[in-house]
Each structure stands twice: as C-alpha cells, then as structure tokens.
Short mmCIF file of the C-alpha atoms (twelve columns), coordinates in Angstrom:
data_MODEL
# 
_entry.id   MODEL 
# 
loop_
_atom_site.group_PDB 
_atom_site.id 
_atom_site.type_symbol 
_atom_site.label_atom_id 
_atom_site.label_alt_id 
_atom_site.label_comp_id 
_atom_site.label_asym_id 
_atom_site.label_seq_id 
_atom_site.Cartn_x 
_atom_site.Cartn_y 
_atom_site.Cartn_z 
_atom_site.pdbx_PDB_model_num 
ATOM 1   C CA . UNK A 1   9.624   -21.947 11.841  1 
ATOM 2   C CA . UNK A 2   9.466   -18.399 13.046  1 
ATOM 3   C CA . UNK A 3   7.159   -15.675 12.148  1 
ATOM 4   C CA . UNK A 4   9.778   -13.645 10.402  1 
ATOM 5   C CA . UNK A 5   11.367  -16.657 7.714   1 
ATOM 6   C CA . UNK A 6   7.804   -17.448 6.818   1 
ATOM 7   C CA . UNK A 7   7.185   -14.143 6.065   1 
ATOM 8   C CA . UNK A 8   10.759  -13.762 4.520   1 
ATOM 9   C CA . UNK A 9   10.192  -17.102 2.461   1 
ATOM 10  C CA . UNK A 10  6.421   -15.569 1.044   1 
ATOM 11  C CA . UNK A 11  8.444   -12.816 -0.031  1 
ATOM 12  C CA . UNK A 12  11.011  -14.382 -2.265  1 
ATOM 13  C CA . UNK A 13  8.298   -16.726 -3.493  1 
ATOM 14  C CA . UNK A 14  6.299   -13.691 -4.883  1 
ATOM 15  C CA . UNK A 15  9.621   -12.150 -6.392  1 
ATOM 16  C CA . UNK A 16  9.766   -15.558 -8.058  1 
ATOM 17  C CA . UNK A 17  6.775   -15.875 -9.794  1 
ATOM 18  C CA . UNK A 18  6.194   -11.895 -10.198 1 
ATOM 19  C CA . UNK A 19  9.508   -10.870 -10.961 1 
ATOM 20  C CA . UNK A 20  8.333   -7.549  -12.523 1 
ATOM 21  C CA . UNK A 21  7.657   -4.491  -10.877 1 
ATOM 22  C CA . UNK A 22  4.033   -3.804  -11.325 1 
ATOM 23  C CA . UNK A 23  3.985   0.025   -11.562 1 
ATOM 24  C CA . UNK A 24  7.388   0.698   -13.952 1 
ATOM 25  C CA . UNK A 25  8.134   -3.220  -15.523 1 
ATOM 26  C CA . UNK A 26  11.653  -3.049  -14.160 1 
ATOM 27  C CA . UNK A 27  13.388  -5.958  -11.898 1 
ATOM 28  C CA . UNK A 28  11.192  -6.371  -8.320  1 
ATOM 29  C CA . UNK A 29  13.389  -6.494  -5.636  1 
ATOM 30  C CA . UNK A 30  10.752  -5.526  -3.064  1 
ATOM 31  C CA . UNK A 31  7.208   -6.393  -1.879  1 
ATOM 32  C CA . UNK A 32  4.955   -3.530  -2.237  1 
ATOM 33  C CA . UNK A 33  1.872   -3.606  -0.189  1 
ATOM 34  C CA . UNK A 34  -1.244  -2.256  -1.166  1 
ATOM 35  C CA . UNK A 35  -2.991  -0.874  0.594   1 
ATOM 36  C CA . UNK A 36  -0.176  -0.189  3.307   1 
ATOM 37  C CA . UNK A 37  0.195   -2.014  6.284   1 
ATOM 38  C CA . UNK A 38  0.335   0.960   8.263   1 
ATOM 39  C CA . UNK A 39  -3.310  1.727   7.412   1 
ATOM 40  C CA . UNK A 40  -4.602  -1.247  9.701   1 
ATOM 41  C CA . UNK A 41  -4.628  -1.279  13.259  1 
ATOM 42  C CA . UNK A 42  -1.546  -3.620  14.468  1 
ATOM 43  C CA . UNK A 43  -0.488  -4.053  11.252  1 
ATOM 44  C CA . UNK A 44  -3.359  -6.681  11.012  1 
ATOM 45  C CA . UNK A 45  -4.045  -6.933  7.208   1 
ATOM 46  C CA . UNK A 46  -6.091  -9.261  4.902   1 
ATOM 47  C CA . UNK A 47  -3.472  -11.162 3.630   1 
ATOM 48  C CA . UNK A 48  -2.879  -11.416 -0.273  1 
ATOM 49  C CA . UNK A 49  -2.377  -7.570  -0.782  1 
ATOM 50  C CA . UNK A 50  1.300   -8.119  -1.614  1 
ATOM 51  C CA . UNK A 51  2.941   -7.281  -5.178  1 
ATOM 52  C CA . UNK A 52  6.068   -7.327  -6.635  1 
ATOM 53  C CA . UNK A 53  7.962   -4.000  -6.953  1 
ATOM 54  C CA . UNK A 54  11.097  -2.181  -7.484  1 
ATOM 55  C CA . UNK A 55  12.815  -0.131  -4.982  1 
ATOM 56  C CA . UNK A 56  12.575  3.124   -6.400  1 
ATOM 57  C CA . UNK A 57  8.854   2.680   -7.016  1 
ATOM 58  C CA . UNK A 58  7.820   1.286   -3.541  1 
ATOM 59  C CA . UNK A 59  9.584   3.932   -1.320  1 
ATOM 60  C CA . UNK A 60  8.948   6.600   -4.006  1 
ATOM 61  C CA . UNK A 61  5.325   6.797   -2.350  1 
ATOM 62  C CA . UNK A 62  6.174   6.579   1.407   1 
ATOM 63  C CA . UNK A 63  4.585   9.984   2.118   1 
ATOM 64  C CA . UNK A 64  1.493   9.703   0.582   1 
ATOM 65  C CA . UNK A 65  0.865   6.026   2.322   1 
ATOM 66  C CA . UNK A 66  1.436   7.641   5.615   1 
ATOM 67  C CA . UNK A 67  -1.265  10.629  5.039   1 
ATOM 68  C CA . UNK A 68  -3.371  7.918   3.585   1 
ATOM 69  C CA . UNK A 69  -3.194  5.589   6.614   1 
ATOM 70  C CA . UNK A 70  -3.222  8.898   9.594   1 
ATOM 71  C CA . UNK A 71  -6.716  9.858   7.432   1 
ATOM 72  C CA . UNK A 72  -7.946  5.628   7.479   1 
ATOM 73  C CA . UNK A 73  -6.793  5.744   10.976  1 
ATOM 74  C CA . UNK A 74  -8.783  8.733   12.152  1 
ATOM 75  C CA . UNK A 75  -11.941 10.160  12.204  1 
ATOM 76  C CA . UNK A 76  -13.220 9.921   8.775   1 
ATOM 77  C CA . UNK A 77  -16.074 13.039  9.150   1 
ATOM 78  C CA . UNK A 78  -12.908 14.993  11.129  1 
ATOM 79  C CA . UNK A 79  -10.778 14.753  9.233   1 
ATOM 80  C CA . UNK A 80  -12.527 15.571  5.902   1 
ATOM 81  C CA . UNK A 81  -13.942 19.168  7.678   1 
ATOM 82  C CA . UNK A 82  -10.268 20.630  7.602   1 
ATOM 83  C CA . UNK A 83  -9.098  19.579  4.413   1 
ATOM 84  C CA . UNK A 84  -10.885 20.423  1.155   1 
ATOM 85  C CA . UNK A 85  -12.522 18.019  -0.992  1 
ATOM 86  C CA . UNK A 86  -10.123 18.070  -3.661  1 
ATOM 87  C CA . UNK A 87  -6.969  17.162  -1.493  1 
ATOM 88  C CA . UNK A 88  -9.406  15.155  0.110   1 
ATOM 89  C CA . UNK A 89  -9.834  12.620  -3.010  1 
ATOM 90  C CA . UNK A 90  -6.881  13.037  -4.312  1 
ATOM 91  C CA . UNK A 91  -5.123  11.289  -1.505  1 
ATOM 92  C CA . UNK A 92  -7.632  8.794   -1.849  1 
ATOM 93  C CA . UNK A 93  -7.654  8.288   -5.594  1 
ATOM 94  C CA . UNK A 94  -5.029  5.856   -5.828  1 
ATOM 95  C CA . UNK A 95  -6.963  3.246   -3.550  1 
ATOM 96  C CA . UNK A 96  -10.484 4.027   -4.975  1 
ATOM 97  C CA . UNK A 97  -9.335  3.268   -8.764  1 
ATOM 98  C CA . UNK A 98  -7.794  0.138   -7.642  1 
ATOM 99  C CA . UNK A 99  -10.816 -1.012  -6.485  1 
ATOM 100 C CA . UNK A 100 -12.807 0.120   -9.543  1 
ATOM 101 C CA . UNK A 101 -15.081 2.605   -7.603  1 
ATOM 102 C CA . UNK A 102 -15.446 6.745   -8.327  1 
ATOM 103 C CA . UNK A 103 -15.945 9.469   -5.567  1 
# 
C-alpha cells in the first residue's frame, strides 16, 4: 500500500474516533497538525501530532504557522535581534502553552 492511502486511511481513522474539532467543537473534517509540518526540515515530524479539526479553524491560522516555522527554521539568535520581544513571544505563545512552559 502506498505512502499516500496510509496516510489518507490515518486520517479518516482520527476523524472517526475524534470527530470534534478541538479548537471550536464543531464537525472535523480536517487533520490539523500541531505543530506544523512545515516547521521540520523535509516535512520529517514526530508522528502523533495530528488532531481533529474543522476547516475554518485549521486554515484560519495558515499565516501565523508559516512565520512560526520561517522563525523554527532559521537562526534562532537572528532572528530574535530584528523583531522585538513582544512579537517575538507572541508568535510563539501558542506552541509554548501547549506544552505547559512560560517565556
């Protein structure tokens, strides 16, 4: 079996048993994942950091996961020099109270 219908099949299996979305409570109809896949390099991701979600939820933070994962990406010290430490953290603050930590 191919790459993509595992992947496809892992998908509907989570919509299955999560079938709520878990920012608003509405339907899921998508797989949200958290932190974004374009934060790793090649797209390779601990596996497990999927969750049910609706549309309008999932792409309704598209921009911020994309200035997230160019800051991941880079230089960490380079980055933070040209932007102040309040935009600084809160792009961040999303993915640090997931985890339960503080700046």
């Amino acid at each position: 079996m191919g790459e993509a219908s595992t992947k496809k099949r892992a998908h509907a299996n989570l919509l299955c048993r999560f079938p709520c979305c878990i920012y608003c409570g509405a339907v899921a109809d998508t797989v949200e994942h958290m932190p974004p896949v374009t934060m790793f390099r090649r797209k390779q991701r601990p596996k497990g950091l999927e969750f049910s979600s609706c549309r309008r939820c999932n792409h309704g933070t598209s921009k911020s996961d994309l200035v997230a994962s160019l800051l991941a990406r880079s230089d960490a010290s380079a980055s933070y020099a040209f932007i102040s430490r309040a935009v600084y953290k809160s792009l961040y603050a999303p993915f640090v109270s997931l985890l339960g930590l503080e700046f």
